[in-house]
N, C-alpha and C positions, 0 to 999 in steps of 0.2 A: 589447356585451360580455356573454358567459354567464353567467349567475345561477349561485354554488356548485349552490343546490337544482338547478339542471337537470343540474350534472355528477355529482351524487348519483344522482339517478333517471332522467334519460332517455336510452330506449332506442339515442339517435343518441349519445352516447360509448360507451357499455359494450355495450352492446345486439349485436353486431356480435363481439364479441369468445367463439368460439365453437370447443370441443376434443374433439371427435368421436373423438379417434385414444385408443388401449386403449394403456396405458405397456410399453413396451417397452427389450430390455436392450442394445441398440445402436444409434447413429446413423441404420445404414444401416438394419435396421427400420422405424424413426420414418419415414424416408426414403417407403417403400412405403405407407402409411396414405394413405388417400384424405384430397382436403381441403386447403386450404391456412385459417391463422388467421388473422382478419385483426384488430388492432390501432387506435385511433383515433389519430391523428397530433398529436392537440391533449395529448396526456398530457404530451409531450415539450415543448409548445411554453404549452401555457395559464397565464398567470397563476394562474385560478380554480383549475386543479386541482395548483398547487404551494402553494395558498392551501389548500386540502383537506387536501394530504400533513401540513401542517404543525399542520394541525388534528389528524388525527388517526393520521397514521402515526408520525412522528418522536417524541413524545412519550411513545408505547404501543410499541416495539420496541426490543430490544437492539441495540447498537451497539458495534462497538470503539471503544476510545475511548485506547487507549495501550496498551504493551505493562507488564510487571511490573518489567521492567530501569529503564522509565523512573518507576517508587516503590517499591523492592525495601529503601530502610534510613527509620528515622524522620525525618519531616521531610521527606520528598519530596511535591511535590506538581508536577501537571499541567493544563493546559485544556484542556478539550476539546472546540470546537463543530464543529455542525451547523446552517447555517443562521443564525436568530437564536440559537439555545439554547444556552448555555454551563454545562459542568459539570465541578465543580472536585474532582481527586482528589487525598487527602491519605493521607498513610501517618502514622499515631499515634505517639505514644512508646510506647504499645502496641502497636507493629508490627501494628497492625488496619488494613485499607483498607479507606477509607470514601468513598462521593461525595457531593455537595451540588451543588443550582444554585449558580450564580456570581452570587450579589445577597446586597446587606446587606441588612437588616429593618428599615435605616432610611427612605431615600428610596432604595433601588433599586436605590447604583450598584453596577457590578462588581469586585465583591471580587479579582481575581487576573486576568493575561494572562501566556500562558506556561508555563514553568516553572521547577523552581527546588529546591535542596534547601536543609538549614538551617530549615525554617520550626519555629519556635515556638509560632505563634498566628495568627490569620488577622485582619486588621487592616483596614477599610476606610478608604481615604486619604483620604478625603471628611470625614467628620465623626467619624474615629478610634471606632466604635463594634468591640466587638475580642469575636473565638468563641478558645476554644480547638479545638485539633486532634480534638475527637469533635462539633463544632459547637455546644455550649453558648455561650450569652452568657454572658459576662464581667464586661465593661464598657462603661459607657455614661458619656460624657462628658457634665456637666453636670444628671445624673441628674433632679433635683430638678426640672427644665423638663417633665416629663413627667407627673410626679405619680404614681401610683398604678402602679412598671412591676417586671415582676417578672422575672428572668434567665429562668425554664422555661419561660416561654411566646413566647421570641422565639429559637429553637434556629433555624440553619440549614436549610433544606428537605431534606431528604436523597431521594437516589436508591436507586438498586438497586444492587450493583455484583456481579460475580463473573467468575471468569477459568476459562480456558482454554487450558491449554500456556501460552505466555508472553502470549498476548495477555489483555487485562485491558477488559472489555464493561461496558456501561450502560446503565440503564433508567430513566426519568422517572419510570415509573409503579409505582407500590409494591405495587397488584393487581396488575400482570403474574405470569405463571408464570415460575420460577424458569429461569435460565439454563439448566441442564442439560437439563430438558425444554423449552424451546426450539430448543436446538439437534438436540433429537435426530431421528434418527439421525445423527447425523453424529460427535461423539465415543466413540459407539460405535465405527462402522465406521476411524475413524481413528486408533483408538488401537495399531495395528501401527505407526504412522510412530512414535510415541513422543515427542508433541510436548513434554513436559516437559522433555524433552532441548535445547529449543530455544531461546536468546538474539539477544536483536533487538541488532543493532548500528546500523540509521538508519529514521528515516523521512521518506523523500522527498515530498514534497509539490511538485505540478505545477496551476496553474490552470487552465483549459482554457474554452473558449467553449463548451458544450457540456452538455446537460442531466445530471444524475448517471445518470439512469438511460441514454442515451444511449452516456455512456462505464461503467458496467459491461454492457451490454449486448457490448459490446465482447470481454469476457473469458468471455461467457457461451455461444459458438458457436466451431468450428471449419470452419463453413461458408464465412468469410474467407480462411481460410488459403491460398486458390485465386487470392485475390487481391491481397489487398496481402502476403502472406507466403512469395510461390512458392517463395524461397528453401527452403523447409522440405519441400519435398512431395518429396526424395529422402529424407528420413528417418526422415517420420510418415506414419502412416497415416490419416487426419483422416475418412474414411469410416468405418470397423467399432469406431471408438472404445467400448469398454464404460462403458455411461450408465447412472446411478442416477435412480431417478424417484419422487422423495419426497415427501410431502402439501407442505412448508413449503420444502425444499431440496432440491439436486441434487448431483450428482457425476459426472466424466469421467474416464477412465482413459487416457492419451493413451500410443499405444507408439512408441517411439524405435528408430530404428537399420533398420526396411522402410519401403518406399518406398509412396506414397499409388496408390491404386486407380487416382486418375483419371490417371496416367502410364502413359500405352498400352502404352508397350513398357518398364514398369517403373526401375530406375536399378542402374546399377553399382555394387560395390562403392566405387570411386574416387569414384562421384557420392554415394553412402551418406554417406560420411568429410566428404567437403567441404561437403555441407550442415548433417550436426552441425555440425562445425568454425564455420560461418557462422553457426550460432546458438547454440550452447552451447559449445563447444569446450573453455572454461575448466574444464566439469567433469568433463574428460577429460586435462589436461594438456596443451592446444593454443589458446592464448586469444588466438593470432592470428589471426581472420573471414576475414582476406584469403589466408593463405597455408598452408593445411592439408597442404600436403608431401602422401607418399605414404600409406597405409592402414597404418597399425601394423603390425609381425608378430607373425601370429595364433599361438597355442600349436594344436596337432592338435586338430582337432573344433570349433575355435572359428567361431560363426559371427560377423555384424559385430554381432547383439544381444548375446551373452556378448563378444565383443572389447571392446566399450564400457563393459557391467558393472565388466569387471578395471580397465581403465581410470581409470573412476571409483573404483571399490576404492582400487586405488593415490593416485590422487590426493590422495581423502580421509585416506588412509592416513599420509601424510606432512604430513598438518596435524594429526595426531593424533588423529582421528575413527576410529572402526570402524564400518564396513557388513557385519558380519559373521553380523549376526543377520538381514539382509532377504536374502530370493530373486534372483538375475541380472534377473530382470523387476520386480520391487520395485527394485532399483536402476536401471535404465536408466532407466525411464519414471516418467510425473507424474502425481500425483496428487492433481487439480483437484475442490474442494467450490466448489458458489456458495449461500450461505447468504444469506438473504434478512436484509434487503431489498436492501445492499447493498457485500457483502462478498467476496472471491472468494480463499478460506483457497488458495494452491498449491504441494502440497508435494515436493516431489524428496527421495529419502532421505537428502541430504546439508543439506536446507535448505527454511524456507518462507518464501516471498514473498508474504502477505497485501495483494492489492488490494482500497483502499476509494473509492466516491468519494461526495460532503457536496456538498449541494446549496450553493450560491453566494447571492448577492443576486437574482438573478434565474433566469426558470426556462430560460435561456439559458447559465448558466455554473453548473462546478463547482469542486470541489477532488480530483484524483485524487493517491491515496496509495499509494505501494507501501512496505510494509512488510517489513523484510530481517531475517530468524532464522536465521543459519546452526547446524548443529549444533556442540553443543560440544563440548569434545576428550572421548574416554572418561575415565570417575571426575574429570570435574572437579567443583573444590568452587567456585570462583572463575567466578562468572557472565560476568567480563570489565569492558571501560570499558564506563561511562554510554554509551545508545545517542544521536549528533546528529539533529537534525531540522535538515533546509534546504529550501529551496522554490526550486525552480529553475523561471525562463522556460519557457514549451511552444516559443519560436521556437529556443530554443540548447540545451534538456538533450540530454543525452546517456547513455540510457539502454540504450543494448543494439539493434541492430538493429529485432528484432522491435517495443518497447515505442516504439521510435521511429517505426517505420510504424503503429502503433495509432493514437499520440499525433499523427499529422500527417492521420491520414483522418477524426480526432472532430472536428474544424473542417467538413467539407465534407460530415460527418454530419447535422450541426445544422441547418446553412445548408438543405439538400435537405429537412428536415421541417419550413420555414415554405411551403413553394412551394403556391401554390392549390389547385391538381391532387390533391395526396395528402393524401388525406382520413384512407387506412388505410397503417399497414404490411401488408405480407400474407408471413404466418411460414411458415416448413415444419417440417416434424419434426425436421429439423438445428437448429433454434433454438430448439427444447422449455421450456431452459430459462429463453427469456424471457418465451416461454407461462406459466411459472410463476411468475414473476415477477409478470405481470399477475395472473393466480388470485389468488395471495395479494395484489396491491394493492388486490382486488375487496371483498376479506374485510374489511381493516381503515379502508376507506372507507366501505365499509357498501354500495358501488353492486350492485346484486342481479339488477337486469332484463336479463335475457336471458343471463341467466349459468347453464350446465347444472352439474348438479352429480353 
């Protein structure tokens, strides 16, 4: 078995891992760059270096970790792990949100599983020693047993915490830099979509046999889409994609409604319609996959990118939402952030679907989370109901075409990165931003050799 110290420094994991190509503002660019990257296979597969991650990634990087909906009144609180690490968010009677690890200061155990509103006080069920909601001690039962104990100095451990549009992030580490320059650029560049505007109504929760970074690896390329998502290549263009290429994150611009390069003789309107239809159709007023009828009629000039726009418009329009403030192209199409380490914010102007995936028990399974924020009606004051959380089987959910063919190829992902043979993955410029991904896991593991800069 490989010594941590060897996956630290030697040049046969990291070593090999090498980015020659100059960042460039689309797909097909990165595409032309001499070179392919190659990747070590044990990232995905090694005990030792998910024993690394946990040493020193997980505990030093922000994390979503809930949305605001789920502790927006006092008394709300949330858990929220990663791995072994559990961290407990509470909303004050001072409507202050705060995080804490999830352990009492007595013998250990876990303060809170869950969630839950109502809370008063945070109470360990073990030997009832009890914080109030800013994490002070309180009370300690049987006090006298201990002799010399004083409430200030056994305060809950607290975290970092700080949000973003609705989603609501976390940091172990109390040196970290401050959420906003972590994420940035990215709430810069995203603050046209107007995520404040945006409430989470679920979060779906899916296990998977599959490393975390495996399956956001997944959401991180449009290189696939050629193959387990054909359905899609009458309606996207998944080649000339406009790509952001940021020190720490990335960004995709994906355009809807023209047909992908690699279709020789291109697609018809009729094939335009029916492949939205097949994949998104519901944000057009057509949410049946299988039976997309004939192509709308178009108003004069319309072509099938503004026929979609209105479409949408309309749709939204009738749940009380206004797209009136974004462009026909801002409506149509998506707009994909993949923020490290592993998080994939994706926004459509009617709504964002935040996928996260939390590494497992082992460095063979995860936890993949899709997070749902549709926008809210205009001038609402009323955020909506409490968002559910459910965890659905990978053999039976039933999430959307697409998410379903993702969710049935991360099995035979995993399985193909133990085989002998593949030592490396070998990336191309269409997968940049998993190249980045590694970059930055280079940084916060500290592995250095053979790494250009």
């Amino acid at each position: 078995m490989t010594d941590i110290r060897d996956l630290r420094n030697a040049p046969a994991m990291p070593g090999e891992l090498t980015d020659e190509t100059p960042a460039g503002s689309t797909i097909g660019d990165l595409a032309k760059a001499p070179g392919p990257t190659k990747v070590p296979a044990a990232r995905y597969t090694s005990p030792e270096f998910a024993a690394l991650e946990l040493e020193r990634l997980w505990p030093h990087v922000w994390q979503v970790a809930c949305t605001i909906d789920h502790v927006r009144d006092p008394g709300d609180w949330y858990e929220y792990t990663c791995g072994p690490l559990s961290v407990l968010l509470v909303r004050g009677q001072d409507s202050k949100l705060r995080a804490f690890q999830n352990v009492c200061r007595h013998r250990g155990n876990e303060l809170c599983a869950g969630s839950g509103t109502g809370m008063t006080e945070i109470r360990c069920n073990y030997h009832r020693w009890c914080w109030d909601l800013s994490g002070r001690l309180r009370e300690v039962p049987s006090r006298k047993g201990f002799g010399a104990l004083r409430n200030d100095d056994y305060p809950l451990f607290e975290a970092q915490v700080g949000t973003w549009g609705p989603l609501v992030f976390v940091n172990l580490d109390l040196d970290a830099e401050p959420l906003e320059e972590f994420l940035s650029p990215v709430i810069d560049d995203a603050a046209f979509l107007r995520p404040d505007e945006l409430a989470c109504r679920a979060i779906v929760t899916v296990p998977l046999p599959c490393n975390w970074k495996t399956g956001i690896d997944a959401f991180s390329e449009t290189y696939h889409v050629q193959g387990i998502h054909r359905q899609m290549l009458c309606s996207t263009d998944d080649v000339n994609s406009p790509q952001a290429d940021w020190p720490r994150h990335g960004k995709l611009g994906q355009p809807y409604g023209i047909p992908s390069p690699r279709l020789r003789d291109g697609a018809t309107d009729d094939e335009i319609w029916a492949s939205f239809v097949a994949t998104q159709g519901a944000r057009a007023g057509a949410p049946d996959p299988d039976n997309p009828g004939p192509v709308p009629e178009r108003h004069d000039g319309e072509s099938m990118r503004t026929l979609l726009a209105r479409l949408i418009r309309e749709k939204s329009a009738s749940e009380g939402v206004d797209l009136g403030a974004f462009t026909d192209e801002q409506v149509t199409d998506l707009h994909q952030y993949n923020c490290f380490p592993n998080i994939s914010p994706v926004f459509l102007a009617e709504s964002l679907s935040c996928i996260r995936t939390r590494p497992g028990t082992t460095p063979d399974d995860c936890y993949l989370d899709i997070i749902s924020c549709p926008r809210l009606p205009a001038g609402a004051t009323d955020r909506g109901p409490r968002p559910i959380d459910v965890t659905l089987d990978a053999e039976t959910a039933d999430l959307g075409a697409v998410f379903n063919q993702d969710i049935a190829n991360l099995r035979r992902a995993q399985r193909g990165l133990h085989q002998l043979g593949l030592t490396h993955l070998t990336l191309s410029r269409e997968e940049r931003r998993i190249i980045s991904l590694h970059r930055n896991l280079e940084r916060y593991l500290g592995i250095q050799d053979g790494f250009p800069e």
